[in-house]
C-alpha positions in Angstrom: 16.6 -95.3 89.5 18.4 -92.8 88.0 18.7 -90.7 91.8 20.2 -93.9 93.0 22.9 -94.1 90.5 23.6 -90.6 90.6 24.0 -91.2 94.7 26.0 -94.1 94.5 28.6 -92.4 92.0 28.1 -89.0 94.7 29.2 -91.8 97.5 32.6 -93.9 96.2 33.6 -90.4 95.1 33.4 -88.8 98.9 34.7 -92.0 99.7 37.6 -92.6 97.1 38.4 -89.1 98.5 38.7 -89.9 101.9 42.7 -89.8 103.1 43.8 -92.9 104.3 47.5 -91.2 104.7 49.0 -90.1 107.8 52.0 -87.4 108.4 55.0 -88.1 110.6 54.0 -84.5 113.4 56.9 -86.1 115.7 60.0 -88.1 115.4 63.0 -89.3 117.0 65.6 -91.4 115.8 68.9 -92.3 117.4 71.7 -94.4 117.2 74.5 -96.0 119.5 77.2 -97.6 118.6 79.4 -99.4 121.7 82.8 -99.8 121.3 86.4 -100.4 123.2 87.5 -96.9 124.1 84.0 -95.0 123.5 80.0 -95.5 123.5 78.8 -93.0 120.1 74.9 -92.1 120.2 73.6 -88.8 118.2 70.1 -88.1 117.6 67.6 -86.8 115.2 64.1 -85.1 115.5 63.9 -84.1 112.1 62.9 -86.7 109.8 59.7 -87.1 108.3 57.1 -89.6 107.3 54.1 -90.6 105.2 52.4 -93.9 105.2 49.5 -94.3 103.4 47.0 -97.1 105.0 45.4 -98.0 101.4 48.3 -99.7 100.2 50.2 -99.9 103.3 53.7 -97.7 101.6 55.5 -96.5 104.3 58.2 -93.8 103.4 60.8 -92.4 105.8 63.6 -89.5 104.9 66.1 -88.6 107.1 68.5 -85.3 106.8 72.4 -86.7 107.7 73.5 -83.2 109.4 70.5 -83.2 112.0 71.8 -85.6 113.6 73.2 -84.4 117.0 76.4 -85.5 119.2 77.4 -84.7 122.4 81.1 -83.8 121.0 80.8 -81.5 118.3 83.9 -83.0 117.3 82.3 -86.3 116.7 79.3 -84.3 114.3 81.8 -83.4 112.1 83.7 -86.0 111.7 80.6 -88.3 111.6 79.0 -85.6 108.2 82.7 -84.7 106.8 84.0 -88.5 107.0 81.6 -90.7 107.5 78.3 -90.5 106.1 79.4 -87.7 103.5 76.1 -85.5 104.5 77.3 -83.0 101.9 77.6 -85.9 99.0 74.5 -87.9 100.7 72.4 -85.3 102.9 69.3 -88.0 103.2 68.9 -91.4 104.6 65.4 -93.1 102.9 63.7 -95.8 103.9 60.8 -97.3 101.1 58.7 -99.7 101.8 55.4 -100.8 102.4 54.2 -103.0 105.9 53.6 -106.1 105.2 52.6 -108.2 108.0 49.8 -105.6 109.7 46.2 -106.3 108.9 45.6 -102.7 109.8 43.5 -102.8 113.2 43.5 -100.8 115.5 45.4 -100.9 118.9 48.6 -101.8 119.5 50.6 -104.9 117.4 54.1 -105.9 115.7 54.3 -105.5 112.1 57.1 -105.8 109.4 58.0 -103.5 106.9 59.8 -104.7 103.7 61.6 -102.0 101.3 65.0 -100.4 100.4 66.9 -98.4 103.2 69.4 -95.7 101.6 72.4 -94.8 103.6 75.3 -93.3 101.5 74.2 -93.3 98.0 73.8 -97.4 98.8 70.6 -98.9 98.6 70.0 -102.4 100.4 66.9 -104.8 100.7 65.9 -104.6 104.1 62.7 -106.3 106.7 62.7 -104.1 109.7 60.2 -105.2 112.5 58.6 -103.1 114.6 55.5 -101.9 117.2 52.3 -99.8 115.3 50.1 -98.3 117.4 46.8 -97.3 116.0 44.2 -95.5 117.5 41.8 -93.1 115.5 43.6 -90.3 114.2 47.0 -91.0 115.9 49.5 -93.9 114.9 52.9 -94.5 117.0 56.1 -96.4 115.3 58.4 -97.6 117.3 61.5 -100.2 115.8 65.3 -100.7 116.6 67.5 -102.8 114.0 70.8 -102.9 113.3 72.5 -101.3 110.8 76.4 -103.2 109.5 78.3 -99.8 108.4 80.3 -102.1 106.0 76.7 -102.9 104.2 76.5 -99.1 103.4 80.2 -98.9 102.6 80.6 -96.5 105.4 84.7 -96.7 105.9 86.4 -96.4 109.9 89.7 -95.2 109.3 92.2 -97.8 111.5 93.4 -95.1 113.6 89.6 -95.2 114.8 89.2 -98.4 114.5 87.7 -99.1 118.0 86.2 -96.1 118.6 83.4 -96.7 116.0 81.3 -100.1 116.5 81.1 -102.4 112.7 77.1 -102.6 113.9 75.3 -99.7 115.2 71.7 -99.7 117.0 69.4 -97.6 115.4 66.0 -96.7 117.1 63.1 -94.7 115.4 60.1 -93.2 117.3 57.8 -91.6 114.6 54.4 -90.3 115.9 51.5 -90.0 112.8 48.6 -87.4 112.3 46.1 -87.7 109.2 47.4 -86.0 106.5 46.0 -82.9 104.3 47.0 -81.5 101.5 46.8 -77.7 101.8 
């Protein structure tokens, strides 16, 4: 009885040890904003990710001055004016998924949390595409993002250069995660 117990306490604690978090190894995210006199996209590949499958938290962090323009004109004006990278240098998303039963293959889910964009944090559901297969997970989402929400200003002289909603698109691809 007594090598039973001391098995069974041996097992949850190999178990309770098994990671059930996953890494961000890849990610892309990009935004466009269309307007009157000029389309705006820049991109990102170097935010990161952890989501951790036991309780579903998802947690996304994204550095301002990566993201890159095709004017460097635009960059600057986009970290100096804008977005303030120097005052804000990280966009956050916190949350956790909340419609995703966690199977495996590929299916929409929603996650629920706070997105942080220039020191101002706003309730947000952002629905997107989990794919799940083993050792690999794939996010894909797009959602908009009002710059007035984040109290992101456009000077008038810009006015209709810069959209008042941009597109944002995030690819993140997932690896299990291990502490070193």
């Amino acid at each position: 009885m007594i090598k039973k117990i001391v098995f069974l306490i041996f097992l949850f604690s190999c178990l309770a040890g098994l990671s059930q978090k996953f890494k961000s190894s890849s990610s892309l995210i990009s935004f466009y904003s269309e307007a009157t006199l000029e389309d705006i996209t820049a991109s990102n590949k170097s935010a990161s990710s952890l989501i951790d499958l036991n309780n579903k938290a998802i947690v996304i962090v994204v550095p301002i001055k990566s993201f890159s323009f095709k004017k460097k004109l635009m960059q600057e004006h986009f970290n100096e004016n804008y977005l303030e990278s120097h005052k804000y240098p990280n966009a956050t998303f916190k949350g956790k998924i909340v419609e995703w039963d966690g199977s495996v293959g590929e299916t929409e889910a929603t996650a629920e949390g706070t997105l942080e964009i220039h020191g101002i944090t706003k309730e947000v559901s952002i629905v997107g595409d989990i794919n799940y297969q083993g050792d690999n997970i794939r996010l894909n989402t797009t959602f908009p993002v009002r710059l007035e929400d984040f109290k992101i200003k456009i000077p008038k002289a810009v006015f209709y250069n810069i959209a008042e909603v941009v597109e944002v698109t995030a690819t993140f691809d997932y690896k299990p995660y291990e502490k070193n």
